[in-house]
C-alpha positions in Angstrom: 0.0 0.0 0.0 3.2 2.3 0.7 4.3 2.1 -3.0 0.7 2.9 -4.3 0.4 5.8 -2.4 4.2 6.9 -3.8 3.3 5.9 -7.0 0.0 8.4 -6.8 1.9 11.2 -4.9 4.8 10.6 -8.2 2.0 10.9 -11.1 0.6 13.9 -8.9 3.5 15.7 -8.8 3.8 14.9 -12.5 0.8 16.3 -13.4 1.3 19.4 -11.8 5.0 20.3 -13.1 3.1 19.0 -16.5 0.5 22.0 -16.3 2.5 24.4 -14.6 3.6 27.8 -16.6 6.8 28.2 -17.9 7.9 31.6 -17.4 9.1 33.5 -20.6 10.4 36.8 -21.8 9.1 38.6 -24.4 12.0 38.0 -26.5 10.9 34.2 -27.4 7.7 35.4 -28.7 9.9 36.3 -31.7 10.8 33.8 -34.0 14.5 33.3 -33.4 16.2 34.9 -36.4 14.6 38.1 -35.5 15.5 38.0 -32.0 19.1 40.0 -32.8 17.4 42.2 -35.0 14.5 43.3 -32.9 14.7 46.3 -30.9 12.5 46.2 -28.6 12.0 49.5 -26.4 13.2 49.2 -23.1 10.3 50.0 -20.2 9.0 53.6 -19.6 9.0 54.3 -15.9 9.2 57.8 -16.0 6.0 59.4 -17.6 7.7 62.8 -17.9 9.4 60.7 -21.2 6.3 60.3 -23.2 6.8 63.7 -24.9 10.1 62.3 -26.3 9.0 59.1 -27.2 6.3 60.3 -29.3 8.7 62.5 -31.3 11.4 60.0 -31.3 9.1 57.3 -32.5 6.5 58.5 -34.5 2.8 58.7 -34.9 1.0 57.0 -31.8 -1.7 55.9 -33.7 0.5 53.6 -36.3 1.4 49.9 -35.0 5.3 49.3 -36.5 4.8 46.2 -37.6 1.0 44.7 -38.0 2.0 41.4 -39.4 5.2 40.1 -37.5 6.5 36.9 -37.8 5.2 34.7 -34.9 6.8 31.2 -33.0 4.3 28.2 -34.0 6.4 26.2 -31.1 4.5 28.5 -28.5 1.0 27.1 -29.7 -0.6 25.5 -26.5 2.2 25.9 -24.0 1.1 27.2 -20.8 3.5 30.1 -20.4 4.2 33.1 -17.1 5.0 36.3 -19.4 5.3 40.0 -17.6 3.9 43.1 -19.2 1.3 46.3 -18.8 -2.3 46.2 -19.6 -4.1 48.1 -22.1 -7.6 47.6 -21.7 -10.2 46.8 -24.6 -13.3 46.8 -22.4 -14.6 47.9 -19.0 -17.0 46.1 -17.1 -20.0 47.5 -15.0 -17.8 46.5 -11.6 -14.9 49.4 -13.7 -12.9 46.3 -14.3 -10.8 45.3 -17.2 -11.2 41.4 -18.6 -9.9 41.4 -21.9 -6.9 43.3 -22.9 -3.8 43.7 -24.6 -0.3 42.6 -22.8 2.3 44.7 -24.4 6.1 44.8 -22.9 6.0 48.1 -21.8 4.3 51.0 -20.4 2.2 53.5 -22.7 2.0 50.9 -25.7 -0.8 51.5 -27.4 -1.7 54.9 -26.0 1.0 57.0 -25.9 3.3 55.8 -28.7 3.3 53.1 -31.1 2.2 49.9 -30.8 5.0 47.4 -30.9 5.3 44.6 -33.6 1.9 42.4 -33.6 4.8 39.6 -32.6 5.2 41.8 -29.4 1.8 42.0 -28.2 -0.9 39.3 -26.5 -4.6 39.1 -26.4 -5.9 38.2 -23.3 -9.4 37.5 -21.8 -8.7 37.1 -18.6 -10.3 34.7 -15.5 -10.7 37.7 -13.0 -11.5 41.3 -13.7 -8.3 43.9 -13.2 -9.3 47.0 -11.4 -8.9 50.6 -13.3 -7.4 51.9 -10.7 -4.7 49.3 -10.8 -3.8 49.5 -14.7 -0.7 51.3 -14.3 1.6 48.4 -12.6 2.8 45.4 -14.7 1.0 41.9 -14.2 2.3 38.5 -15.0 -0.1 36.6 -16.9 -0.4 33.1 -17.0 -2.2 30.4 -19.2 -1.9 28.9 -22.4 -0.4 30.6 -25.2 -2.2 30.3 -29.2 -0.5 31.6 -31.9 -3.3 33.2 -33.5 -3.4 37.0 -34.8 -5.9 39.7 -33.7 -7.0 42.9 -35.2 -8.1 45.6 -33.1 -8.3 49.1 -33.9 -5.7 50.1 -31.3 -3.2 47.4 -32.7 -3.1 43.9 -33.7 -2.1 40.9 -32.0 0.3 37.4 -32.9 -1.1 35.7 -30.1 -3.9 34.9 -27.6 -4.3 33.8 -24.0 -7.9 32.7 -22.7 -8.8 32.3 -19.3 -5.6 33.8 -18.1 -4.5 34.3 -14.5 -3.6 37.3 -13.0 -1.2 38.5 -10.4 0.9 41.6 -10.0 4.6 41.7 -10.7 6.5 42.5 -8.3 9.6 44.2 -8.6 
């Protein structure tokens, strides 16, 4: 009986490292000869920078790339990936459940929209409070490789049901 309950506690354990998210980085949503080439902006954590950004960068309203290259290997892995919310709906509660996760702050809004490569669809399992959108979250669930359009910007991939927490730093 001592071995069938190790042998249960074994496949268990399996299981769970099986459906537990790998954490990746934004960079190995692009497909690996790009990865070099890429330059992806770094994080904006001071605000006062926008002003720059936007003349440094372009129109706000024009997505760099809307048709990147995307990984097929991601399809269906359940992945941890960090990144800023930009909300596509509100709900009566003034919560946000589906959304864009870009890889840094102001994507979107305040300058362009990253490569469609760099940028996630999400519907989320919890609501994320307004008040709250201006910290990063990690977001967890599995990953589709599967474009979105949006008139804010489109999208290389899509997480459903996705967990929520906020990153700490």
């Amino acid at each position: 009986m001592g071995s069938r309950l190790m042998l249960t506690g074994l496949l268990l354990l399996a299981t769970a490292t099986a459906n537990a998210a790998e954490e990746i980085s934004w960079d190995e949503l692009l497909p690996p000869e790009l990865r070099e080439l890429q330059e992806t902006p770094l994080p904006l954590h001071d605000l006062s920078l926008l002003g720059e950004m936007d003349a440094e960068l372009g129109d706000p309203a024009v997505q760099m790339e809307p048709a990147a290259p995307v990984v097929q290997e991601l399809d269906g892995r359940q992945v941890k990936l960090p990144g800023y919310v930009v909300p596509l709906a509100i709900t009566d509660a003034m919560e946000v459940e589906e959304f864009l996760l870009v890889p840094y702050f102001g994507a979107c809004i305040h300058v362009p929209p990253p490569p469609s490569n760099q940028i996630v669809h999400v519907r989320s399992s919890s609501g994320i409070k307004l008040r709250d959108l201006y910290q990063p979250f990690w977001i967890s669930g599995a990953i589709r490789v599967e474009p979105m359009e949006n008139e804010l910007a489109n999208a290389g991939y899509r997480i459903d049901a996705a967990s929520v927490e906020p990153y700490v730093y």
